[in-house]
Every structure is written in C-alpha cells, then in structure tokens.
N, C-alpha and C positions, 0 to 999 in steps of 0.2 A: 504494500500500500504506500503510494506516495505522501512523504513530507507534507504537513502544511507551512507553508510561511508566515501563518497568523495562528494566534489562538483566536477563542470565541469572547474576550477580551481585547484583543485588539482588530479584531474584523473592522468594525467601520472606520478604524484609522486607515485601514490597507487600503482599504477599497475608496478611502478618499485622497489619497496620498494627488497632490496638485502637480502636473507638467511644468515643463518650461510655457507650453505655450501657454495653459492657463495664466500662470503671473504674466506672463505680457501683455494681453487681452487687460487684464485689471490696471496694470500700468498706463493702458491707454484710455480705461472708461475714468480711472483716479478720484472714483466717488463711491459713495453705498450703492448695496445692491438689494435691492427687493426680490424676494424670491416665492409668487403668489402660488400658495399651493403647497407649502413643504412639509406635509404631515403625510404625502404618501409614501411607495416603495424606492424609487428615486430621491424623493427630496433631501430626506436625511442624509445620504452619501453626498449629494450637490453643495449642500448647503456647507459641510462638513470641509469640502473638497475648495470651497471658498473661503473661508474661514480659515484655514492653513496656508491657501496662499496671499493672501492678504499680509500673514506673519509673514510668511516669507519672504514675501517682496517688501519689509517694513513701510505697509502700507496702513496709515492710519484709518483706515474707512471702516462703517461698519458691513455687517451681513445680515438682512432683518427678513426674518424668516415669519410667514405670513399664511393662517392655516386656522381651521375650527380647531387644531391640535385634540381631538376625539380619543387621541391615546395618549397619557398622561406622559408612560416614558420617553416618548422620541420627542417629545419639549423637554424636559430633564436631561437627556442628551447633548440638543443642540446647544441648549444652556450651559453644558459644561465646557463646551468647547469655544464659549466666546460670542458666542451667535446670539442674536436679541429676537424675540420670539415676539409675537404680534396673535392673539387670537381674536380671528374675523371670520363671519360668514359671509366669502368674495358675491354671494348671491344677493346682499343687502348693499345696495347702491348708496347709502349714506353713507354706512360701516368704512365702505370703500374709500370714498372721497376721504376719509381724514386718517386714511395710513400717509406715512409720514413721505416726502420725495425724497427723490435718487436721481441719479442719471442713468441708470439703466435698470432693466426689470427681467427677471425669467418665472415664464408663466408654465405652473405644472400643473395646474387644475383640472379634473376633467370628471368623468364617467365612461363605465366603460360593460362592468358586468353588471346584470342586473335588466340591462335595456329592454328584451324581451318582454319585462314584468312591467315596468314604469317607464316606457316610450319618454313621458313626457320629463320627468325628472333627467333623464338623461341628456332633452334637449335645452332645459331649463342652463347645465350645467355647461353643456358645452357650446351654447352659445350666448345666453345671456349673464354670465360670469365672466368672457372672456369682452362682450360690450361694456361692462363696467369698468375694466382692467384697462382696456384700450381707450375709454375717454379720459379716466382720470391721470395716467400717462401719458397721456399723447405727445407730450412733451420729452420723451424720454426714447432711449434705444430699448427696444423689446424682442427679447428672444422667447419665441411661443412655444410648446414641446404641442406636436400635432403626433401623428401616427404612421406608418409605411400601408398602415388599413384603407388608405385614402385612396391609394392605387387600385386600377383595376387585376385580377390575377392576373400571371405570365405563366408562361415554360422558363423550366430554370435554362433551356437553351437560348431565351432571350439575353441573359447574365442578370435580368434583373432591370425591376423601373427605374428609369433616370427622371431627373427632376420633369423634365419634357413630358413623359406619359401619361397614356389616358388615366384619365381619376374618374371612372365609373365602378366603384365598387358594391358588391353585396352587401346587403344587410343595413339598418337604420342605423345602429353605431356608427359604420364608415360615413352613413351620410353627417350625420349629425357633428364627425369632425369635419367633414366638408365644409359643414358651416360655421362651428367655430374658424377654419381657416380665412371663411369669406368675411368674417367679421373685420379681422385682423387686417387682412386687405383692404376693406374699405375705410377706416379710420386711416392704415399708411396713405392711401391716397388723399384722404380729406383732410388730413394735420400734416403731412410730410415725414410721418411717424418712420424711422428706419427698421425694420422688422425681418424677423427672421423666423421661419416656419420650420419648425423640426423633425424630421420624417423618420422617426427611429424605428426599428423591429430590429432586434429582439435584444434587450438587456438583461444579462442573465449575472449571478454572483451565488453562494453557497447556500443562502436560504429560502430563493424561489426561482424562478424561472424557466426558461422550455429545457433544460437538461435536467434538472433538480422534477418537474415533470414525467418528463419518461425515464428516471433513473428511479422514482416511486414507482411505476408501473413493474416496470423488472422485478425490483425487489418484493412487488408484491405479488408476483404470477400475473399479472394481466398483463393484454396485450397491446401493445403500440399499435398506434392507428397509423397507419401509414398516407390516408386518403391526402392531406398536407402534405407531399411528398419531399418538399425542401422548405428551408426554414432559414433564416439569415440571423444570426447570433452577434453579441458586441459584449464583455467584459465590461460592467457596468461601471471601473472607474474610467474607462476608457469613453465608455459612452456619457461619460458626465462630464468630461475633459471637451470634446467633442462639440459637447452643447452646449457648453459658457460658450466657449473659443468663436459660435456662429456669432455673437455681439459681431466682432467684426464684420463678417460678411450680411450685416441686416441694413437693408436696404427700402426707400421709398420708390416702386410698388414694394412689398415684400417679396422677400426672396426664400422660396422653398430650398430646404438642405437634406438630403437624407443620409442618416447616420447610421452607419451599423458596420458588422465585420467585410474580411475583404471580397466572401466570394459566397451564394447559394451553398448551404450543406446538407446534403441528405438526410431523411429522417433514420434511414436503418441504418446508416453508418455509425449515426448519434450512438445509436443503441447498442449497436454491437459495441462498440468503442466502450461503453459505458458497462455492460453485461461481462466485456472482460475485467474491466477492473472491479465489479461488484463478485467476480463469483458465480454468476446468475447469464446461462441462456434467455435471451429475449424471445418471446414470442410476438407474431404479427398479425394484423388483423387491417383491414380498409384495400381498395385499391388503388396500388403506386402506378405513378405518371403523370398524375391530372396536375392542372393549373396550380398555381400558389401563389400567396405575397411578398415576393423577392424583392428587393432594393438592389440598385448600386450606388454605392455611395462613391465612388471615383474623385466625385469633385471635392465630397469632403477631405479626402486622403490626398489628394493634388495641394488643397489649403493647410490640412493640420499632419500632415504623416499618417501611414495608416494605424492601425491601433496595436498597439506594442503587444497583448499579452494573445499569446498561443492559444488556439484549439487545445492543441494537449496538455496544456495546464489547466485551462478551464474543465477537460473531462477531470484530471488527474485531482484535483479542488474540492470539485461535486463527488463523487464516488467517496474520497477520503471522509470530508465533511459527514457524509452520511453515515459511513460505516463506523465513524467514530461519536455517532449518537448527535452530532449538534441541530441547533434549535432550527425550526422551518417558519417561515412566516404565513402557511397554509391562502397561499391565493396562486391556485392554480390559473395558468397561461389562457388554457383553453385554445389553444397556437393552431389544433386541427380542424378547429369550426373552420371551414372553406366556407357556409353559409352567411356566414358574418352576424348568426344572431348567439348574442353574449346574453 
C-alpha cells in the first residue's frame, strides 16, 4: 500500500498548499478576496489555499469567506487559519449588499443534487444568487465556478469540449447552470464586469469524488456502471490553483475557462487501477462507448501549466486513504447520470 504524504490532520493543509502562480495572481488583484459560497466541498480547500498565499507573498489583505456556514466545523477551520468568515444567505438581496468590498470575488455557490425533487430551488440558486452577487460586485473582477455539465456530451474521440462547443446539455441542472452562466454574462456586459466562467469536471481528493466513488463500489461488490464511459479528473489542489489563477484571464464579455486534468480517462481503467491497489476485482455493469462530459482544458494549461499531480498518485491516495479507514464526506458524484437528472 502506498505512502500517504499527509495524515488526516494535515489533509486540508496539502490539499491547499498555494503555487507560484496563485501568489502572482494575488500580487496582481493586491486587495481582499470575497469568496461567495465557501461552506461547500471546494471552498474550504480554496479559501485555505488563499489564505497561505497571501502569507506567503507577505500580502496584507484579507480572505472573507462568505456562506450560511450550515456546518459549524469548516467555519472553525477556516477561522483557524486566518480567514474571516461572513455568515449570509447569498439568496437575501439585502444580506448581500452589505458584505463588505474587495477587488475581486470567487463565486462557488450553487445547486446541484436534489434538482429532480425541487426544480425550483435549484433554479432559485443558480441563478438568482448568482444576480445578487453580480450587481452588488459589479465593480469588481469575478471568477464564477460554472460546471463542464454545460457542454453538450462528446466521444472521448473528440479529446473533449473546448470552450467553443455546443452547450446543449441534458437535464434541468445543466440548464439551470446555463443560466447562472447567462446571468454572469449579462451584468459583464452591462457594468464592464471582467468575469470568468469556470468549467471544471471533475475535482477529486481522498474524501469524495469520482475515484473515492467507484473505489466504494469495489470495495463493496457492486458494480461500476460503465454507461459514462470516460470521465475527466483534476486533483483538487490543483483544481483550486486553477480557478483563482482565471482572475486573470476574466474578461468583459466573460470569458469561459474549462478546468480539469490533461486528457479523457476511462471509467474501467479507473477501476481496474483502483481494484488492484484495493485487493478487490471490479465488476461491470452499463454499456461502454456512449457519449460523455469530457472537457479540454488546453487553454487553461497553455495559461497556468498543466496540473502537476499524477493519475497515479491520485489512485495511489484514494485506495491508501480508504484502506486505512479515513473519514469520507458521503456526497457521492453521481459522475454516471449521462441523463443529467441529479
């Protein structure tokens, strides 16, 4: 069983450990950072990952981290590490207007599972949370986290959507980020707002995500669904590194970025990969070939380098992590819906 390089006390240090490129990015915005949304599975690492480099580029500013905060410890967290914590519901238009300014914003607010059952909650969230965010900043650089859901499926022989490609996807979720996206667009256009659309799939790290996913099904005899037959994966400090660094590249119109690893991975490969270092033959189930949600993110790896940490540490991480009993944050991916209903 492979080494871990963290314990389960220093996990969210790792996994925020800040680039070169991030402190440069801050050295260029050289004010606070609003961060709307940071009580989900990303924001803790974000927020954290800001926070360290801010120390590190002896940058006085702060990191105001802005969220219903619904779970007591990832405020208790962020607080420890220097980050000033703001609890708002981004849905209350007043609430909104009197968080504090910045010169830039990273928006991580959304919905996602659940749509299915409360259509309208869903649309509530991603698009009239993301109108409140957008007027009361207007004035400000904003980096929006959107989804690679927005795309229509491909063949993983296409290498994957480029920012260019059709955005006709299945399912009310993809639509409903469609319209947060169009929100975000119309404000850059009506203010001069510089904005940046973040198109990530799939941020994975050792207590949730699509390997931590089908590395539970192994383990537990069931079988991997194959019908999603490829899946695009990103190491989610990398993928947080990533999505500051678009501050830069946010522009009036907005400018879509999509974030993720360098190439389409198989889902049986995942598995088998994973089944060897568990111990555990995988079994399969769905029919492989069909369409999927692939990204290329080319452009962002053209702007920031591609993302430094391996495939096979990421299995070698997940398999480790698990075998060695550490804690899961129970919110599966759900990565095989091809139908796009969450």
């Amino acid at each position: 069983m492979a080494a871990l390089p963290f314990t389960p006390d220093s996990l969210d240090d790792f996994l925020a450990a800040p680039t070169p490129g991030v402190e440069a990015t801050l050295r260029r915005i050289a004010g606070d950072i609003v961060v709307a949304g940071a009580g989900g599975k990303m924001g803790g690492t974000l927020c954290l990952m800001l926070a360290a480099a801010m120390q590190r580029a002896s940058l006085p500013h702060k990191v105001r981290a802005v969220s219903r905060f619904s779970t007591p410890a990832s405020r208790t967290l962020l607080e420890s590490h220097g980050v000033e914590t703001i609890a708002c519901d981004l849905i209350d238009r007043d609430a909104v207007a009197r968080l504090p300014d910045a010169p830039a914003v990273i928006f991580m607010a959304g919905q996602k599972f659940g749509t299915s059952d409360t259509p309208e909650l869903t649309w509530a969230m991603n698009t009239v949370v993301p109108a409140n965010i957008a007027e009361r900043y207007r004035r400000c650089r904003i980096a929006a986290f959107s989804t690679g859901c927005v795309y229509s499926l491909t063949t993983v022989e296409s290498g994957g959507s480029t920012e260019q490609s059709p955005t006709a996807p299945p399912g009310e979720y993809a639509h409903s980020c469609l319209g947060r996206e169009g929100v975000f667009r119309f404000f850059s256009r009506r203010y001069g707002t510089p904005v940046s659309l973040i198109r990530l799939n799939y941020s994975v790290e050792p207590r949730y995500g699509v390997l931590i996913d089908i590395a539970q099904r192994i383990l537990g005899g069931e079988p991997v669904d194959l019908t999603m037959s490829h899946v695009n994966l990103i190491w989610q400090r990398d993928a947080c590194a990533h999505a500051i660094q678009t501050l830069d590249l946010a522009a009036s119109p907005a400018v879509p970025v999509n974030v993720t690893g360098a190439e389409p991975l198989a889902v049986r490969h995942l598995a088998e990969e994973l089944g060897n270092r568990l111990g555990q033959v995988p079994v399969f189930t769905g029919q492989e070939g069909g369409p999927a949600w692939l990204n290329n993110a080319s452009l962002s790896h053209r702007h920031f380098g591609p993302p430094p940490t391996a495939l096979s540490d990421m299995l070698d991480w997940t398999a480790a992590w698990l075998l060695q009993g550490g804690t899961l944050l129970g919110k599966p991916t759900h990565f095989e819906a091809g139908d796009g209903k969450f």
